[in-house]
N, C-alpha and C positions, 0 to 999 in steps of 0.2 A: 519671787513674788507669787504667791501661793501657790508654787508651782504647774503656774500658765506656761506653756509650750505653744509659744508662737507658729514652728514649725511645721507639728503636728494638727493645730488648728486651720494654718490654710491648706495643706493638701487634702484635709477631709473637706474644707468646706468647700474649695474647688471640685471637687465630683459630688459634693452635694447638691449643688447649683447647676452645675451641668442635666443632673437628675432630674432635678425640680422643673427645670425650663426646659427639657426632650431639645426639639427642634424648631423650638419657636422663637422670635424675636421677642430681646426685651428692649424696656426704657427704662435710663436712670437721668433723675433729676443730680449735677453734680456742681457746688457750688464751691469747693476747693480746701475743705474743710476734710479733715482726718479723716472721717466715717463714711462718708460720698466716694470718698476718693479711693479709698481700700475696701469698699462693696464693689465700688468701679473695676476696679484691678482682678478683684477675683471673677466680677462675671467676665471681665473679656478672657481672662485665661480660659474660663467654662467655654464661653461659646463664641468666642471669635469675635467675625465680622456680625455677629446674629445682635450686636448689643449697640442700639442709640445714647449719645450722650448727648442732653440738654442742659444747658445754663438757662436757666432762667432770670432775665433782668426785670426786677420788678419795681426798680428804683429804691431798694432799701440797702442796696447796697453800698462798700466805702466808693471810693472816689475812683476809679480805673481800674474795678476790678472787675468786669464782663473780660474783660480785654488780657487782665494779666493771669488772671485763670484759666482763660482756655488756651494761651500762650502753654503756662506749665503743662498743662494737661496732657496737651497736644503733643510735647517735646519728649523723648526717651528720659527715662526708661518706659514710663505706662505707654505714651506712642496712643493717648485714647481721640477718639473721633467726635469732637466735643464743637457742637454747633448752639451760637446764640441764638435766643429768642427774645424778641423786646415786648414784655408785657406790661410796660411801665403806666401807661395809661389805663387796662385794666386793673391794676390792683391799685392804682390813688382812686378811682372809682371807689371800688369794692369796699375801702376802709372810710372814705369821705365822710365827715361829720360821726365818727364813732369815737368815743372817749374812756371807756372803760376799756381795761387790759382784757379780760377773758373778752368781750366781744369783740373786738382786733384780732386777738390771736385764731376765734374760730371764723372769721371772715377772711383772712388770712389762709387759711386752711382751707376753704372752700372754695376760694379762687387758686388758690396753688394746683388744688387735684382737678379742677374744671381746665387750668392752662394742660397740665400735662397728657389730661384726658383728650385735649385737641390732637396735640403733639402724638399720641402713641397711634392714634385713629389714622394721621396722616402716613405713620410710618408704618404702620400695618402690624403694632407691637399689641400682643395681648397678657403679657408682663412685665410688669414697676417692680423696680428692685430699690432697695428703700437700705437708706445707713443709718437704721434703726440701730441704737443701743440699749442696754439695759436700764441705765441710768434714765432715757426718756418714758421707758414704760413704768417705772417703779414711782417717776414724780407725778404722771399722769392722773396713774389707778388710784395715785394714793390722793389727787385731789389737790396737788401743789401747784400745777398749772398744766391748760393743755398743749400739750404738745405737738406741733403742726402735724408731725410724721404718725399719730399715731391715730390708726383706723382702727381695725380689725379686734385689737386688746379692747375699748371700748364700744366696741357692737357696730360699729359700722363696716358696711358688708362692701368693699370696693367695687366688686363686681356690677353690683345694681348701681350703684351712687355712680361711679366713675367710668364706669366699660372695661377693668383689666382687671389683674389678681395680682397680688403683690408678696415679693419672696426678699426675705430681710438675713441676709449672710450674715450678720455681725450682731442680732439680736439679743445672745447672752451675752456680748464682753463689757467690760466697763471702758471706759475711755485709755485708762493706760495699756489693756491688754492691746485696744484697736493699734496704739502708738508703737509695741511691740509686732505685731503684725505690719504694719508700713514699714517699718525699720528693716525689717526680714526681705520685705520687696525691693528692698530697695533707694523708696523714695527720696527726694530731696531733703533735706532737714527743715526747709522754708514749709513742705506741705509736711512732713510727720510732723513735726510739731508746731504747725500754726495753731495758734490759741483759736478755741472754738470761738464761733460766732453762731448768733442764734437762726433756726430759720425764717422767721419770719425777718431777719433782717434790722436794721436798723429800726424799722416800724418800733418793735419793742423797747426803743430806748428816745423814743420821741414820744415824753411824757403827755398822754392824756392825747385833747385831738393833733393831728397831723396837717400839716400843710404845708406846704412846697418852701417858703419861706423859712417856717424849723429845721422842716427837713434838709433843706444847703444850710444853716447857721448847723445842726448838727455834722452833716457830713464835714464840713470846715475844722470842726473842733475836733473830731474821731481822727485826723490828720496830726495835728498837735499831739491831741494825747498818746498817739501811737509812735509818734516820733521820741518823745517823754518817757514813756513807762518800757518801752521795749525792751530797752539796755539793762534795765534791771531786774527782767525777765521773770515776771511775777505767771503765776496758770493764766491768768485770763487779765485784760486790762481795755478800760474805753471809756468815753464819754456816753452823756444821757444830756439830754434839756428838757425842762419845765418851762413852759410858756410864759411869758410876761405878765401875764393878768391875771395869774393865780393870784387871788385874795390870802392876802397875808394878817396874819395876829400875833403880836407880843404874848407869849406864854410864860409867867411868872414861875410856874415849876422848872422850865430847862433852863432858866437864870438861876434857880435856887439851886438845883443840882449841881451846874457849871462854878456855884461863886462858893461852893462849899468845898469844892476841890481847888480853887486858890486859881481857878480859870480866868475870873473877870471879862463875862461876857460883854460884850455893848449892846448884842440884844440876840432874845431869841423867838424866830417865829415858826408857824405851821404854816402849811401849803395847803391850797386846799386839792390840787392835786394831791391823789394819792397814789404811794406805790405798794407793791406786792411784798410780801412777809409770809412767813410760817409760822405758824404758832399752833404746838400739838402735831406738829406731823400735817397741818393742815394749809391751805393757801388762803390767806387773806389780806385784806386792802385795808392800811393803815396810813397814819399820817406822816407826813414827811416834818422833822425837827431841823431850822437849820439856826446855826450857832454861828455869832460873828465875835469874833474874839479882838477885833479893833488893833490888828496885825502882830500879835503873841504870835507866838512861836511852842506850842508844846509837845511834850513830848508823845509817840505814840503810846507807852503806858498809860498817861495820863489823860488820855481823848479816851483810852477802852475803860479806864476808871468809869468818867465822867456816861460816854455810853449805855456804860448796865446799869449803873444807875439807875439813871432815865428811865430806859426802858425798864428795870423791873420795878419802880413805881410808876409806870405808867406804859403797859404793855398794849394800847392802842398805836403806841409810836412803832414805828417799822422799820424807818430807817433813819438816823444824824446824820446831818451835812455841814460839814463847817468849813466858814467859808476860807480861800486861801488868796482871792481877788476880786476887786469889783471898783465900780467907778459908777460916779453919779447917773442919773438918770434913767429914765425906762427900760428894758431890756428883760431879754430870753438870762434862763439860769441856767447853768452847765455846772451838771458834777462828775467829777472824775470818779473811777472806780478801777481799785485794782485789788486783786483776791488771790492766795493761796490755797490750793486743794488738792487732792491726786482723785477723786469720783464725781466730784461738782456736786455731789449729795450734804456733803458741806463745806464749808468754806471759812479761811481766816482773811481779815485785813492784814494787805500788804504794808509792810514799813517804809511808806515811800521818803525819802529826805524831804522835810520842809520847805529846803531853799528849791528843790526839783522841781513840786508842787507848785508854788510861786512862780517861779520861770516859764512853769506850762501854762497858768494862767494868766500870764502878763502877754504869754504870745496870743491865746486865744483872744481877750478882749481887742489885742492888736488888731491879728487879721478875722475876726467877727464882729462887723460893727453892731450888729442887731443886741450879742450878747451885753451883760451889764455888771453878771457875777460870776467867778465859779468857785465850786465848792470841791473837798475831799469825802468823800461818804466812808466812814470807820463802823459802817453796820457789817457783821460777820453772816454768817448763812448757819445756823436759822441765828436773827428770827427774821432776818431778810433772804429772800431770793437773790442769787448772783444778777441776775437781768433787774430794770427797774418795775416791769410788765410780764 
C-alpha cells in the first residue's frame, strides 16, 4: 500500500513526540475512535505518566459508550488513564436553537476547546495532542466542512483562544495507514477497526435543530442500525433523523426520473431540511429527495440508475432517500446510511440486502415510537458528504 511502513512510522513518531513535549504534561481528548486512540498510544510510549486522557461526554454520543470506552481503554494492551468528564449540559446549551450544519459544527468546536481548555488548566497540561489526519485537513482547507479538530491549518492560534499548543502525531496519514499503525500496536480489532465516528458526535447526524427528544429517537435508531449493518461490515454505517415538520413538496421531476426507469414511484418529496453535498470540490447545502416506491423492491443498480439521473438534471439535489419503512402518521424520519471507501475522501453506497433494510426498519419504527419513516440514502460522496451535516 504505497509502500507505508507502519513500523518505521511509530518509532520515529514516538521520539518525535517525546521531542515536541520535553517534560511537560499533555492532554488528549480520546473518544475511542482509531485516530485518538493511536495518538494516545504513541504519546504515552513518549512520555509516560506525563499524559491525561479525557472522554468527553457531551451527550452526542451512542448509547453506553462513556463507559465502554474507557473500559477498553483502560484495559491492556494501551493500560491508558482515561477519566470521564460530563459536559452534557454544556454542549445542549452551546448548540440550543442552531440549525444550520456549519453553525453546529463551529459551536461544537468552540465548546469542545473551552471543555478541554478547563480540563488541561486543571491538570496543569500545557499541551493537546490531537488525532488529527490528513484526510480532516484536506476537507477543511478545501471548504468541504469544518472540521471540529482543526485549529491552527485554518488561522486559529490555540494558544491565545485556548491556553495550550497542540501537537498532532498522526497528521500526514490517511485513515488506513492510522489502521496499520494500531494493528502494529497491537490493539483490539473492536478499536483498529471501529468504523469512524464523527467528532462532534451524533449532533451531526440530528438533521437541522437538536433537541433531547431527537436526540433519544436518534440514539434509539443508531442501535438498530448498528445492530443491522455491522455483519456486513461496510467502512462506515449509522442512522441520521430529520424532524417531523420539515415541510414537504411533491416534486414531479424525481417521479419523472423514477417512472422512466420502470421504478413507479408513489410519490416523491423534498425536505426542507437540508443536507451537506459536494459539488466542485466544494461544501454545499442541498436538498434532500425522498422516494417512496409503495414497497418495490429494486435493485441496487437500478436506485444508482435512477440517482444520477436526478441528480445530474438537477444538481441542487444532494442527497436520495428512499424509503424502506413507514407507518401512518406524524413522526421523526430516519435514514440509514452505509458507504464504501478506503480515504472517506470519497465514497460508494453499500449494497445492503433489501430484505436487511426492511427488518431494520420494521425494528426501528417498533422500538421508536416518535419515528414514522425510514429511508436508505443511495447518495455516494461526492456529491454527498459521508455525514448528513
Amino acid at each position: 500500500m504505497s509502500g507505508f511502513d507502519a513500523k518505521t512510522f511509530l518509532e520515529k513518531q514516538i521520539t518525535v513526540t517525546r521531542e515536541a513535549l520535553g517534560g511537560e504534561k499533555a492532554l488528549i481528548a480520546v473518544s475511542g475512535g482509531v485516530d485518538s486512540t493511536v495518538s494516545a498510544a504513541i504519546t504515552h510510549y513518549a512520555i509516560g505518566g506525563n499524559l491525561s486522557c479525557v472522554f468527553i461526554d457531551d451527550n452526542f454520543m451512542r448509547l453506553g459508550e462513556p463507559e465502554s470506552v474507557k473500559q477498553l481503554l483502560s484495559s491492556p494492551p494501551l493500560s491508558l488513564p482515561v477519566k470521564v468528564l460530563d459536559e452534557r449540559d454544556r454542549f445542549m446549551s452551546a448548540l440550543r436553537g442552531l440549525r444550520d450544519a456549519e453553525e453546529k459544527r463551529k459551536a461544537f468546536r468552540d465548546t469542545f476547546y473551552k471543555a478541554l481548555g478547563d480540563a488541561a488548566k486543571r491538570d496543569k497540561c500545557r499541551y493537546l495532542v490531537q488525532g488529527t489526519i490528513r484526510a480532516d485537513i484536506e476537507e477543511t482547507t478545501a471548504g468541504v466542512k469544518t472540521q471540529h479538530n482543526i485549529l491552527e491549518q485554518i488561522g486559529i492560534n490555540p494558544v491565545e483562544k485556548y491556553g495550550y499548543r497542540v501537537v498532532e502525531p498522526l497528521v500526514a496519514l490517511y485513515k488506513w495507514q492510522v489502521r496499520e499503525v494500531a494493528r502494529l500496536i497491537g490493539m483490539p480489532e473492536e478499536l483498529s477497526e471501529r468504523q469512524p465516528f464523527p467528532g462532534p458526535g451524533l449532533s451531526v447526524r440530528v438533521v437541522g435543530e437538536i433537541t433531547l427528544e431527537k436526540l433519544d429517537e436518534e440514539k434509539s435508531a443508531t442501535v438498530i442500525a448498528e445492530e443491522y449493518l455491522a455483519p456486513l461490515k461496510p467502512s462506515q454505517f449509522f442512522a441520521a433523523i430529520f424532524g417531523p415538520d420539515s415541510a414537504r413538496k411533491q416534486e414531479d421531476f424525481a417521479i419523472e426520473v423514477a417512472t422512466s426507469l420502470r421504478m413507479s414511484p408513489v410519490e416523491a418529496n423534498v425536505l426542507a431540511e437540508k443536507a451537506t453535498g459536494v459539488i466542485g470540490g466544494k461544501r454545499t447545502y442541498g436538498d434532500v429527495v425522498l422516494l417512496g416506491l409503495g414497497g418495490a423492491q429494486p435493485t441496487h443498480k437500478r436506485l444508482q440508475e435512477a440517482r444520477e439521473r436526478l441528480q445530474r438534471e438537477h444538481p441542487e439535489v444532494t442527497r436520495v432517500l428512499v424509503e424502506v419503512g413507514m407507518r401512518h402518521g406524524r413522526g421523526y424520519r430516519v435514514a440509514l446510511r452505509a458507504i464504501k471507501t478506503r480515504d472517506f475522501l470519497t465514497a460508494e453506497v453499500a449494497d445492503i440486502p433489501w430484505n436487511t433494510l426492511e427488518e431494520a426498519a420494521e425494528k426501528i419504527l417498533e422500538k421508536c415510537p416518535k419515528v414514522s419513516s425510514v429511508y436508505y440514502d443511495v447518495t455516494p460522496k461526492p456529491p454527498a458528504t459521508v455525514e448528513f451535516e
